[in-house]
C-alpha positions in Angstrom: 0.0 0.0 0.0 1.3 3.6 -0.5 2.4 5.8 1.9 0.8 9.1 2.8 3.6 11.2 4.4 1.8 14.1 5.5 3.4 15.5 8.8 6.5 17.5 6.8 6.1 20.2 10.3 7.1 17.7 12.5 10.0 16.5 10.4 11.2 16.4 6.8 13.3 13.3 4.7 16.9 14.1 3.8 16.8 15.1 0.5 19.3 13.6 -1.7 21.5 16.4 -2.9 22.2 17.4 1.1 22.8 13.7 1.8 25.3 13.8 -1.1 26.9 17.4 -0.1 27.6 15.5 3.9 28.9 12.2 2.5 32.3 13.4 2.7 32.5 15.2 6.0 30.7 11.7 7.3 34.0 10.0 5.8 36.8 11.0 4.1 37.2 14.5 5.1 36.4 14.4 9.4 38.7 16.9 10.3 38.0 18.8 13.3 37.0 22.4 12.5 39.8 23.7 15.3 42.4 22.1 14.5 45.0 24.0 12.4 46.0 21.2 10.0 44.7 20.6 6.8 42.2 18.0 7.6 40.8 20.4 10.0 41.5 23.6 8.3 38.7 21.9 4.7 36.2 21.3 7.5 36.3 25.1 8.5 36.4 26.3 4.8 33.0 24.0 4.7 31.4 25.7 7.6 32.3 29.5 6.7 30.9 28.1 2.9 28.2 27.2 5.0 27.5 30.1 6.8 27.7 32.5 3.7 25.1 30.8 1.9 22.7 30.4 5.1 23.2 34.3 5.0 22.3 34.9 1.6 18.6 32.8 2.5 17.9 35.9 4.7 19.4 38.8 4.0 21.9 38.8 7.0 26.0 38.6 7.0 27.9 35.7 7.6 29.2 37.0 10.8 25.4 37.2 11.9 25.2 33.1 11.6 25.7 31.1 14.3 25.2 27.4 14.3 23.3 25.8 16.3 21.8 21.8 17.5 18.6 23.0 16.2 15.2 25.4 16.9 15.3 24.7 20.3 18.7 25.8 21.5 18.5 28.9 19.4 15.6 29.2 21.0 16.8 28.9 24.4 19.8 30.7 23.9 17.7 33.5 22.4 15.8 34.4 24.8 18.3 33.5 28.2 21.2 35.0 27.3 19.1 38.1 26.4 17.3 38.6 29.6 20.4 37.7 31.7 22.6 40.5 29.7 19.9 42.2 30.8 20.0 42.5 34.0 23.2 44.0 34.1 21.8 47.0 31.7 18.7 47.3 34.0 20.6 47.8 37.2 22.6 50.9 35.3 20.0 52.0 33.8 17.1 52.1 36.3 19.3 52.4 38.7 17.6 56.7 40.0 15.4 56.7 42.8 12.5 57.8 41.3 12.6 55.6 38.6 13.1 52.5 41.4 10.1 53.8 43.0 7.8 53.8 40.2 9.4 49.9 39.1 8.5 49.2 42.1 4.8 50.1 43.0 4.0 49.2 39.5 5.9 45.8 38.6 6.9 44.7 41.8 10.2 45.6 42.2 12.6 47.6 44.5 15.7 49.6 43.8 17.4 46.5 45.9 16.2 44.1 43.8 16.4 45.5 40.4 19.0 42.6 39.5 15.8 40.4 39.5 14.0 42.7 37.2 13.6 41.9 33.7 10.4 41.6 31.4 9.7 39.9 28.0 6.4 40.1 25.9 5.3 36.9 24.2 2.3 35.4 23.3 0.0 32.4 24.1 0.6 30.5 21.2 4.5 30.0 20.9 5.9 27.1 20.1 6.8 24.9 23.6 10.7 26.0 23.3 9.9 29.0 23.9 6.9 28.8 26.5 8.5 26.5 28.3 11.9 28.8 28.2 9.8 32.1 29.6 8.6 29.7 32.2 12.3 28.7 33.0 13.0 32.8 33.6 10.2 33.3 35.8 11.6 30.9 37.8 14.9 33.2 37.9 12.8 36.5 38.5 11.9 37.8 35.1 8.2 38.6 34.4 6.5 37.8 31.5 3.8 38.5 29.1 1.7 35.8 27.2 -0.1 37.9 25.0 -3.5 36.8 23.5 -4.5 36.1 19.8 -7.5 36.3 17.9 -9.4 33.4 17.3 -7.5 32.9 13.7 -4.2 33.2 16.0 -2.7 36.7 15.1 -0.7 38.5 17.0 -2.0 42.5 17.7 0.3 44.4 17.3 -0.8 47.5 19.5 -0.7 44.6 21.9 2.7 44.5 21.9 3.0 48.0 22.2 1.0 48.4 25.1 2.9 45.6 27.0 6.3 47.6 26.7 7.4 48.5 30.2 11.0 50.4 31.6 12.4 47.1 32.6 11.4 45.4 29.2 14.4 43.3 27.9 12.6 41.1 24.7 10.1 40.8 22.2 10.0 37.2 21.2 6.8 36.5 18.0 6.9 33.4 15.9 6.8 34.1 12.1 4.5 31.5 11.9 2.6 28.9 14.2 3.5 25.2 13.8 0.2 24.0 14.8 -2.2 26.3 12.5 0.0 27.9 10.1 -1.1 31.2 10.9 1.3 34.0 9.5 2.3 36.6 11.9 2.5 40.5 11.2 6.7 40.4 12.1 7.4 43.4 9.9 5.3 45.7 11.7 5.9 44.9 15.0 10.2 45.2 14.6 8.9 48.5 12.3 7.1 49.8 15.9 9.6 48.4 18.0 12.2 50.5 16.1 10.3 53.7 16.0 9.7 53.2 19.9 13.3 53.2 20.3 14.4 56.1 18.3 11.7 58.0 20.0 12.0 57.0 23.9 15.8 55.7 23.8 14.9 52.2 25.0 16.2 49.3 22.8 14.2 46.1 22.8 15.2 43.0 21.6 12.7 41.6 19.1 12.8 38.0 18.4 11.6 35.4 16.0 11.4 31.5 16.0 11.4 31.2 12.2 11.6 27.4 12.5 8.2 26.5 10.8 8.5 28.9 8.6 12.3 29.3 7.5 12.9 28.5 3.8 8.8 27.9 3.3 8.0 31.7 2.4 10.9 34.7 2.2 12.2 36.1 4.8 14.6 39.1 4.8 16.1 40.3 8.4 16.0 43.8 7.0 13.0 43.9 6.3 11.4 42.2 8.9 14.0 44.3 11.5 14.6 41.3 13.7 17.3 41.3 15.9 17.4 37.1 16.5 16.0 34.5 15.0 15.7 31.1 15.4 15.4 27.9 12.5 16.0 24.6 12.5 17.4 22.3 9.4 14.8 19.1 9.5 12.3 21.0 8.8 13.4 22.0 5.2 14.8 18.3 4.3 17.7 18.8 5.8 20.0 17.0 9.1 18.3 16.5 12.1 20.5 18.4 15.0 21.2 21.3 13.2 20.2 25.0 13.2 21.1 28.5 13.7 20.5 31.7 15.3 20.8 34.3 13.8 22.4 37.3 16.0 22.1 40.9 14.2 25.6 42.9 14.5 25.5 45.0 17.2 23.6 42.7 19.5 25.4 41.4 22.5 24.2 38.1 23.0 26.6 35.9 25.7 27.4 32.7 24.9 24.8 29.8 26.0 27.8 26.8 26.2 30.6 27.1 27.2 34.0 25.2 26.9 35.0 26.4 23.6 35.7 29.2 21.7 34.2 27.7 18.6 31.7 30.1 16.5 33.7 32.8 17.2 33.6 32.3 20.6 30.2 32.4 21.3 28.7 28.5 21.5 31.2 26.3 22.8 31.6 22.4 21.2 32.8 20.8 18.4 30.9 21.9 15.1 28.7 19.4 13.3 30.4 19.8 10.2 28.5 17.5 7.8 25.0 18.8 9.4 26.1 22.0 8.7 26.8 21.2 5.3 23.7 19.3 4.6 21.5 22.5 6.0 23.1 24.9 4.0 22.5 22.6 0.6 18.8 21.9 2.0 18.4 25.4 2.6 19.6 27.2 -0.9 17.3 24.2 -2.8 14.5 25.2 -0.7 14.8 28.9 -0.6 15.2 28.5 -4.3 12.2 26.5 -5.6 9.0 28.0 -6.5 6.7 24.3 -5.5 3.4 24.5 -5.7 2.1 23.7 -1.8 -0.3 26.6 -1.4 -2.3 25.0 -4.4 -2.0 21.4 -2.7 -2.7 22.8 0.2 -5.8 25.0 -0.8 -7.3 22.0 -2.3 -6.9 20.1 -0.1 -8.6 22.5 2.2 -11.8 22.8 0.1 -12.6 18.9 -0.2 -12.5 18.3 3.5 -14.6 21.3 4.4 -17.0 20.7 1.5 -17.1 16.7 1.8 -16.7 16.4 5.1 -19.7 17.6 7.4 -19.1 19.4 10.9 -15.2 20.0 10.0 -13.7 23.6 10.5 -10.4 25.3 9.8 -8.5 26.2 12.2 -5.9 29.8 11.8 -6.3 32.1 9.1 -7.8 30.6 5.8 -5.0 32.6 3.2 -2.2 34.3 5.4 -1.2 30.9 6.4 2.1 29.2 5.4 1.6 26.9 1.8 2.1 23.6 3.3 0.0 24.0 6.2 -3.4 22.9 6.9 -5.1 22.1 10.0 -9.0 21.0 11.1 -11.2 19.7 13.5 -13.8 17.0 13.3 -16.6 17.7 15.5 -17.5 14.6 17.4 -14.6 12.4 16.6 -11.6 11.8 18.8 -8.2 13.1 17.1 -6.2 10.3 19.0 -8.0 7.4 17.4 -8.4 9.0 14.4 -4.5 9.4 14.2 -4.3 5.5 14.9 -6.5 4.5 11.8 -5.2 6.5 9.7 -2.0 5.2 10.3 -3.4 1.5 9.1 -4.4 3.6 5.9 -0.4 4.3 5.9 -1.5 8.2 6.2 1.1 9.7 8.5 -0.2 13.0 10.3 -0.5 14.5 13.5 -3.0 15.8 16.2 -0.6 19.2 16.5 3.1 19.8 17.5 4.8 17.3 17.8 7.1 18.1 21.1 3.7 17.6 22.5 3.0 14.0 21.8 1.8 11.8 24.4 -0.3 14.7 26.3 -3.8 14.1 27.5 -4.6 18.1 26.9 -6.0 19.8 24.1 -3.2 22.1 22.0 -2.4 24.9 23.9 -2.7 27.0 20.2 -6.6 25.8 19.8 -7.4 26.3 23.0 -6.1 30.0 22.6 -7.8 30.6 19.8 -10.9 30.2 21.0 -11.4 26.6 20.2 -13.4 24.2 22.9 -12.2 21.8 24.3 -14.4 19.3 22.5 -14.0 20.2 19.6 -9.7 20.8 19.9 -9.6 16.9 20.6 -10.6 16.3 17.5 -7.8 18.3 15.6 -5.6 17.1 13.0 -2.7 18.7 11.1 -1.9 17.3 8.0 1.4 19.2 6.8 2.5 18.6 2.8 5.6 18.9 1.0 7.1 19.7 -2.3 6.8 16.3 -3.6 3.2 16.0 -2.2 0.6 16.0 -5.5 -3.4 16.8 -5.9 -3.2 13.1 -6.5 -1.7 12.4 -3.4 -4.3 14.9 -1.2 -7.2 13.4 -3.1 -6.1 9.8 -2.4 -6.1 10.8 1.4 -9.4 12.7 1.7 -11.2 9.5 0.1 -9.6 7.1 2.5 -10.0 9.6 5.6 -14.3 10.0 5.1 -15.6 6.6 5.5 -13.1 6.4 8.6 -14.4 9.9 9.7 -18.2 8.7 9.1 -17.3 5.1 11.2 -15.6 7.2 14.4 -19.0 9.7 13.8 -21.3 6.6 14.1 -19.8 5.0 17.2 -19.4 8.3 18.7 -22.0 9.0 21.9 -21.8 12.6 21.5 -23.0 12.5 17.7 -25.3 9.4 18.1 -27.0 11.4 20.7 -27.4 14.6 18.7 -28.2 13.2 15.0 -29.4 9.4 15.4 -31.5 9.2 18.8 -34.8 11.3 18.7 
């Protein structure tokens, strides 16, 4: 039977021509990057080859590229070595007595305690590595802000604005969700963030976890005036336990590992020389080919909602990214939906998958308005370049008649449409 690969936002396949471009870094040429022979001294000219072209994808200098194991620890390092820096600034800055006075009737903190100050302005629907990261600070004293979204999952902008405070360190807003593909209005907040700095003084950080979206629609730096962001190479048919960060010049970001003075002395260990490789091949193939997803994707779209009753979208139907799409099925149960589907060999997922295994409804649809009926029937299915109408059509056929049989044995429905 053929398989039905449609979870590319969990994880892409290694495409060929980045397996081919790592073959020789996994062999024949496994010099260390540090050493100062030749093997060693090809493996760095691969990196710095690397880096240049990882650049190029956004806009940014090669000096601005740091490598990474992934999403997660740019995403950590982001927003940790931010807020601790920090802290240092804060104690100079807010440092008059009037100024500690007011820091501390309205945010809770003294003069004598401004080393614990610190506040960053997120939103409710971030991907776990960073939630899970601002939950980390609080722990160490920083105060945060999950801003809400609108029931297709957009950021407001003003929002943002009005959540600025004195003691505000970072601004960290996905390009674009992982679980409903919902696009993200990046180039006007880092536009108001900018203005807000030339016109009070204070410089905020403004952060991006570009992971789901990172070689799947342009992105420019410049344009989007980001200081950091965050992608991943698995997600793009590259290397798993690869990635980079992003750091714009002029940013003093400290290092997150230590014990090295590789990447210029800023994330300590020995570099992954072949991932690296593979990601940057991955990544100019990527950021180079117009596919056609947002047609897949947009078909695929209109047959379930047509053919399929009670099913909704979920996140904004057209400023979404073109591989994503993402539904519930009133009165079904995602869970065991997942599991036949998988004897159909259709390969999807009930949402992100860092989150597999938990008995709670997506922290996004829940957010977004969603109930939490109806969020546990969700499913994301997530195409890729090589995925065809063919394909999409294939799985919507197989997918009703399961849908239907779930529907029938389901209490909730039988209740509602069968029983008078």
């Amino acid at each position: 039977m053929k398989d039905y690969y449609m979870d590319h936002a969990a994880t892409t396949p290694l495409s060929k021509e980045a397996l081919e471009a790592m073959m020789p870094y996994l062999t024949t040429e496994y010099g260390n990057a540090s050493t100062v022979y030749t093997y060693g001294q090809r493996a760095k000219a691969a990196i710095e080859r690397s880096r240049r072209t990882i650049a190029t994808t956004i806009g940014a200098k090669p000096s601005e590229i740091y490598f990474t194991s992934g999403g997660t620890e740019s995403d950590n390092w982001a927003l940790i070595s931010t807020c601790e820096a920090g802290r240092e600034q804060l104690s100079k800055t807010l440092q008059p007595q009037a100024t500690a006075a007011a820091v501390d009737q309205k945010y809770r903190c003294s003069s004598k305690a401004l080393m614990k100050c610190g506040h960053i302005i997120t939103d409710q629907i971030e991907h776990h590595a960073i939630l899970h990261t601002c939950a980390y600070l609080e722990k160490r004293g920083f105060d945060v802000t999950y801003l809400p979204v609108d029931h297709e999952g957009h950021v407001d902008p003003d929002a943002v604005m009005a959540a600025i405070r004195p003691d505000t360190l970072l601004v960290s807003i996905m390009v674009a969700n992982n679980e409903i593909g919902t696009l993200e209005p990046i180039a006007e907040i880092g536009a108001r963030l900018q203005k807000h700095a030339a016109e009070t003084g204070q410089r905020i950080l403004f952060h991006t976890d570009a992971v789901q979206a990172y070689a799947h629609i342009p992105l420019d730096v410049d344009e989007l005036k980001v200081d950091l962001m965050s992608a991943s190479s698995h997600k793009l048919n590259g290397p798993k336990g690869v990635g980079f960060l992003y750091v714009r010049r002029g940013v003093k970001l400290p290092s997150f590992l230590h014990g090295g003075e590789q990447e210029r002395g800023r994330r300590a260990g020995t570099e992954n020389v072949a991932g690296i490789v593979g990601f940057a091949r991955a990544a100019e193939l990527a950021c180079g080919v117009n596919t056609q997803e947002s047609a897949v994707r947009d078909h695929l779209i209109k047959r379930l909602l047509v053919e399929i009753p009670y099913t909704s979208l979920n996140g904004d139907p057209t400023h979404r990214l073109p591989n994503n799409v993402n539904v519930c099925f009133k009165y079904i149960e995602g869970e065991t939906l997942l599991l036949l589907l998988n004897e159909k060999h259709i390969y999807a997922s009930a949402g992100s998958a860092c989150a597999s295994g938990s008995l709670e409804p997506s922290h996004v649809l829940t957010a977004i308005g969603i109930a939490h009926e109806d969020a546990y029937g969700s499913l994301r299915l997530t195409i890729g370049p090589e995925t065809t109408l063919e394909d999409v059509d294939e799985v919507v056929d197989l997918m009703k008649p399961i849908i239907a049989h779930l529907r029938e044995t389901s209490p909730q429905y039988r209740n509602r449409f069968i029983t008078s």
